[in-house]
C-alpha positions in Angstrom: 50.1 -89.7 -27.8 49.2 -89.6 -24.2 49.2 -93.5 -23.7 52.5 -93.7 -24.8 53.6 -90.9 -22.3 51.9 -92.3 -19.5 53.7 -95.9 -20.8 57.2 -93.8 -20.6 55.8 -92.6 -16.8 55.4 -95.8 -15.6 58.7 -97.1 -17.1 60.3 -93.8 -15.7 58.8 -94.4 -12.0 59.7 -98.0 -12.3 62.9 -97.2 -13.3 63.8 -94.1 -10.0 63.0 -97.1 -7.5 66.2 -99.0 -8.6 68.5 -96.1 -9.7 69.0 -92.5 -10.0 68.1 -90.3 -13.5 70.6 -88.1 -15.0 70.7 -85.1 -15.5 70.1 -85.1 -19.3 67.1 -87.6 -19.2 65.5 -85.8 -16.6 65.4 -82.7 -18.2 64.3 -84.6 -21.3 60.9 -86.2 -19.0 60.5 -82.9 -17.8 60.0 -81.6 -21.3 57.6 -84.1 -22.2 55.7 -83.7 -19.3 55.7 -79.9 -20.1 54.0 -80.4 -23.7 52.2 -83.2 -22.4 50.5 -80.7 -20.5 48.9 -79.3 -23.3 46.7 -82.1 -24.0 43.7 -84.2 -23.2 42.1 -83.2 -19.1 42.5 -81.4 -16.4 43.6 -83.8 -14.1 46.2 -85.0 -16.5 47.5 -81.5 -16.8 47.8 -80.8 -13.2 49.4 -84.4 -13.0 52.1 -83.6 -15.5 53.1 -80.2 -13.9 53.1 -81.8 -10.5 55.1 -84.5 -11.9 58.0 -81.5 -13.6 57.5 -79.8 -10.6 59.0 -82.7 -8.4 61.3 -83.5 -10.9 62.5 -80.0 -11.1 63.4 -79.7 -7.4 66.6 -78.6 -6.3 67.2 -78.3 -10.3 68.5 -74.7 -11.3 68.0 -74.6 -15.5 65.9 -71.1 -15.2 64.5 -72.1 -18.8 62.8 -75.5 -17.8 61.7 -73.3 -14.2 60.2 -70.9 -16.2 58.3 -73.3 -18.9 56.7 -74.9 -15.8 55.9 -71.8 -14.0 54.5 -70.8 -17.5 52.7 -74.0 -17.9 51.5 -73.8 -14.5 49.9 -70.2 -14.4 48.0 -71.3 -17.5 46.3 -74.1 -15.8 45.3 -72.3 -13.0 43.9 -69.3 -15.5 42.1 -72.1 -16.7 40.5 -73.3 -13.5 39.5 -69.8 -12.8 41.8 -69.1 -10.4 43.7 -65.8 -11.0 45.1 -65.3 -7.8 46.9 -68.4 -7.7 47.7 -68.1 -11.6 49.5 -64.7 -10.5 51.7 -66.4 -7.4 53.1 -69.3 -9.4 54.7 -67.1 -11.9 56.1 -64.8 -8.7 57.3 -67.5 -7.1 59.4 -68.6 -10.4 60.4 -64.4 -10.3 61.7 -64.6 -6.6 
């Protein structure tokens, strides 16, 4: 699976140079990239939140917000990190 995502990421990047997504096929990427995150390493994890994250600025769809805050918070649990786990899901509360 994650070939083929990172195949659509490329296209995707490719694609943003020349024109501009809409609205329904960037929330679609960002959905991917949200249950992409599930899978194979930790770099590719942070990547893919990074990757919603940008995509999600200035965006106000409070569900696709709080799956990445979510998504986010887990990670950082993961690495150990508490603290920071804590603050991502309080900045999505603010």
């Amino acid at each position: 699976m994650i070939p083929h995502v990172r195949r659509v990421l490329n296209e995707l990047d490719d694609y943003c140079k020349r024109n501009t997504l809409t609205r329904p096929v960037k929330h679609a990427v960002i959905e991917l990239l949200i249950t992409a995150s599930i899978f194979s390493d930790t770099p590719w994890k942070s990547e893919t939140i990074n990757r919603a994250k940008k995509l999600l600025e200035g965006e106000d769809d409070q569900c696709l917000l709080a799956l990445v805050a979510q998504r986010e918070s887990a990670l950082l649990r993961m690495y150990g990190d508490p603290k920071r786990s804590n603050q991502a899901l309080e900045r999505f509360l603010q």
